[in-house]
N, C-alpha and C positions, 0 to 999 in steps of 0.2 A: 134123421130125416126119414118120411115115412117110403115106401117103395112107390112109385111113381111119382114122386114128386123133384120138382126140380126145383133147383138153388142160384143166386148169383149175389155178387156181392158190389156196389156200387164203389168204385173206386176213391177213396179223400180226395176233396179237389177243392181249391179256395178260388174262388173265381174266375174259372172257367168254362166251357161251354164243352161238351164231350159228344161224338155222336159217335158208337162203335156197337159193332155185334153184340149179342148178348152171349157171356159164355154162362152155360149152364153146368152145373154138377150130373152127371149121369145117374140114371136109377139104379136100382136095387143092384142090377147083374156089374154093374162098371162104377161100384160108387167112388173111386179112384182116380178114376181119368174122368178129364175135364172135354165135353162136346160142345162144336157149335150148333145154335138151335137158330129158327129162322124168327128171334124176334129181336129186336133191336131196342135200344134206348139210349133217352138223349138227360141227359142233367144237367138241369141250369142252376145257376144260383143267381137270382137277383133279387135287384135291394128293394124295400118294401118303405117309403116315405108315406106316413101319416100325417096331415092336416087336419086343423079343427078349425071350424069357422059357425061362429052362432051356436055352437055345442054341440058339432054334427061333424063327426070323423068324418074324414075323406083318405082314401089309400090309391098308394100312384106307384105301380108298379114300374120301376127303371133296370132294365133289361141289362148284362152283365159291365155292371159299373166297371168302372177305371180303377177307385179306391172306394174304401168303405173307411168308417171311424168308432173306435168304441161303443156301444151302446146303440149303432144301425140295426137293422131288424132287416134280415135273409130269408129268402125265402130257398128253400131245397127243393126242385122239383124235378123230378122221374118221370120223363116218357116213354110206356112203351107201346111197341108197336108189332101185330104179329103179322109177318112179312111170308107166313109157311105157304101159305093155301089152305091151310087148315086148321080144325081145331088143337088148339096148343093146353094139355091138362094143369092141375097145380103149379103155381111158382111162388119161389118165397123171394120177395124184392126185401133187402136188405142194405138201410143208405146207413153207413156213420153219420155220427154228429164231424162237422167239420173241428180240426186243431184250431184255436184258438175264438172260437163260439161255442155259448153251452145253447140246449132244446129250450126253445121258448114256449110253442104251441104245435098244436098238430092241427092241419086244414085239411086233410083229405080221412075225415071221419070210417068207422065203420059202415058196412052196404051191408045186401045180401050177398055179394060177389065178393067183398076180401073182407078181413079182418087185420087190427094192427096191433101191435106188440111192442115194447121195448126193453131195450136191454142196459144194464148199470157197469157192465163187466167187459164193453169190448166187444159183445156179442157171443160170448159165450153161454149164457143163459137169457131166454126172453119170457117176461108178463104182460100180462092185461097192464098191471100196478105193480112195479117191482118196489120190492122192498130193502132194507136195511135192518140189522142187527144192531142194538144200542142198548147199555150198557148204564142205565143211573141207578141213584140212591133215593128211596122214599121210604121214611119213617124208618130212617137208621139201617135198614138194608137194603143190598145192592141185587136188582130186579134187570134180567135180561127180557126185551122184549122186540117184535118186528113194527117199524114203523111205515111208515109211506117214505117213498126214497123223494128226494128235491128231482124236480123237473133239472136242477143245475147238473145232475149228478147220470142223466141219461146217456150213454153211446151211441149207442143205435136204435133206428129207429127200422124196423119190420113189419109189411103188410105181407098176407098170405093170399093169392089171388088165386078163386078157384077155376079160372082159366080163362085164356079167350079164343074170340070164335076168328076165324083167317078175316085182316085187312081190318081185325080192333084197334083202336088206340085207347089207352089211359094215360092218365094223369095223376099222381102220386106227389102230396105236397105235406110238408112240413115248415117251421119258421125257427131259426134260431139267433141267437143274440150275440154281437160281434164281442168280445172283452175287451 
């Protein structure tokens, strides 16, 4: 993590509604202890019903379901909010995939203000496009090469926000697919 920048990590949570401080990682001088910063965030997860009628999608967002069933379509959504009074520099918002949905889509594209990332490992390493190592045979020999990793096979998902100014809010969204 570069020196000024702060970290947090969006807690797994399968259908639930979270509103709590944001803890940050400390800069360069305290990268060890963990600070509270004054921005907060909320994660929802709710369910995403698509309709088609006359061949024209309709999506109906239902606010944190009771249940969900195999192959429902979630939405992951991060709020946050800087509560400081003041300008608040770098943050890396860092949401898992939730346990038992893989990454379906990403809704909160790239800006000028964040950039996003993902990771295959957990969150130990993040890409634009993370890859894979694979391992076949063509024309009798066996060729190592990097592929495109499956959308199935993402953890995390990472925006890097290059800051906000006191009394911002964002909205940080993803959609994943229930198994």
């Amino acid at each position: 993590m570069s020196p000024g920048c702060r970290s947090f990590v969006v807690p797994e949570v399968i259908l639930k509604r979270i509103v709590a401080p944001l803890l940050l990682l400390a800069t360069a001088a305290a990268q060890t202890s963990t600070v509270q910063q004054n921005v907060k965030f909320t994660l929802n997860q709710d369910l995403v019903r698509q309709t088609v009628t006359d061949g024209k999608t309709t999506e109906t967002i239902v606010e944190n379901p009771k249940t969900v069933l195999p192959g429902d379509l979630l939405r992951e959504q991060v709020t946050l909010v800087n509560t400081s009074g003041r300008r608040v520099g770098q943050l890396l918002v860092n949401v898992p995939v939730p346990k038992g949905t893989e990454f379906a889509a990403l809704t909160t594209a790239n800006t000028d203000r964040w950039k996003v990332q993902y990771s295959i490992d957990g969150g130990k390493a993040y890409s634009v496009a993370p890859t894979r190592t694979v391992t076949v045979t063509e024309n009798g020999r066996t060729v190592t090469r990097q592929v495109a990793a499956p959308l199935s096979a993402y953890t995390n998902v990472r925006w890097t926000v290059t800051g906000m100014n006191p009394d911002e809010s964002l909205k940080l969204s993803f959609r994943v697919k229930v198994k």
